[in-house]
Phi, psi and omega in degrees: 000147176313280184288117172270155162328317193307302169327301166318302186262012154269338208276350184248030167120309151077164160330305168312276123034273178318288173354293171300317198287307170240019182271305159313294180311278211311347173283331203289302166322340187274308205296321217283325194294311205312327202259322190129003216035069195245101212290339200287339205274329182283315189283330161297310200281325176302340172281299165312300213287350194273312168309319166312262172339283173343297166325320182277319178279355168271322194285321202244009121140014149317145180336151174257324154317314168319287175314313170281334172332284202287322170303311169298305172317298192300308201277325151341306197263011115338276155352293161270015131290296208305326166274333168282334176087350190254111172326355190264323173345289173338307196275045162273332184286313184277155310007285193303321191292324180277342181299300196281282180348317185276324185291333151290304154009283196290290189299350173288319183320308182291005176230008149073054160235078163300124172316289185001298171308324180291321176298289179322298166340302220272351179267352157293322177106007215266334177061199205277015171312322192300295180333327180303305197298102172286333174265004148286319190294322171299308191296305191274010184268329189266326176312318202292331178304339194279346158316305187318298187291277177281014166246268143338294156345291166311285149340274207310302180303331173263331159307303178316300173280350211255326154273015134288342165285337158079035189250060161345300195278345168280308180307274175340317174301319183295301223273348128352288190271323183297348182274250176279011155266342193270336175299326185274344167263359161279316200273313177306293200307308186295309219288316190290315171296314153337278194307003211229329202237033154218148205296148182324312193284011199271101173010295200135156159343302195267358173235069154339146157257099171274085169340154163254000000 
């Protein structure tokens, strides 16, 4: 296939991602245990550790939307603990995020802009070229459902009970095994479905077939 897996997943987030993804909660979980169960020490620390990281990430020459971007989420779910008082709390914006994230999903497929293509495409250079192409468009309409389904899909269900259980110290664990091991096996599965589900004679990812 044109696009490797490898490829697949910085472009939907990556290592990099992750990091950002559990390095704040897993400060929030330290600061809170550390303490006494203490939400401002936790909400402080989670908060340092996103600044850091931001910093690191303008130093080593990242977006700078990227960057303040993943900081405004932590001090959001700063936030909102510090008002609710309740430690699960924190992990509510990713909840909500992952929620909204699988129904965009679901509806680009159904309006037949699967992201995945869109992503891929637009870091291919290709802009909306891929569309032209009906077995690009079918191959990324069917990878993108396992986003929905083994990613979101998951996330939600498992983010969801474990904060109807008011179980702080579980959600950190979840938002861990959920990052980049559960991406490096959304990113395989899709890489395969791709690939399966465009015809043998077909170029790849980077060379769309445009009827004429």
């Amino acid at each position: 296939m044109a696009a490797s897996s490898d490829t697949l997943a910085d472009l939907l987030g990556g290592r990099r991602g992750a990091v950002d993804a559990t390095v704040p909660p897993l400060a929030f979980l330290l600061g809170w245990l550390l303490t006494d169960h203490h939400i401002g020490w936790g909400a402080g620390a989670a908060v340092a550790a996103a600044s850091a990281l931001c910093a690191y990430r303008l130093i080593t020459g990242a977006k700078i939307t990227a960057a303040l971007g993943g900081l405004a989420a932590i001090i959001a779910a700063a936030l909102v603990v510090l008002y609710t008082g309740r430690a699960e709390d924190f992990f509510l914006l990713r909840l909500l995020v992952n929620i909204a994230s699988g129904l965009a999903w679901a509806l680009s497929i159904l309006i037949r802009w699967p992201l995945l293509g869109v992503v891929v495409g637009a870091i291919l250079g290709q802009k909306a070229r891929w569309r032209r192409d009906p077995d690009l468009l079918r191959a990324y309409g069917r990878a993108s459902w396992v986003w929905v389904f083994g990613q979101y899909g998951v996330r939600t269900l498992v983010f969801g009970a474990l904060w109807l259980s008011g179980n702080a110290l579980a959600l950190g664990i979840a938002q861990v095994a959920l990052s980049w091991p559960l991406v490096g096996v959304v990113v395989a599965a899709s890489a395969v479905i791709l690939r399966r589900s465009l015809p043998e004679d077909h170029p790849g990812l980077r060379h769309p077939r445009i009827p004429a």
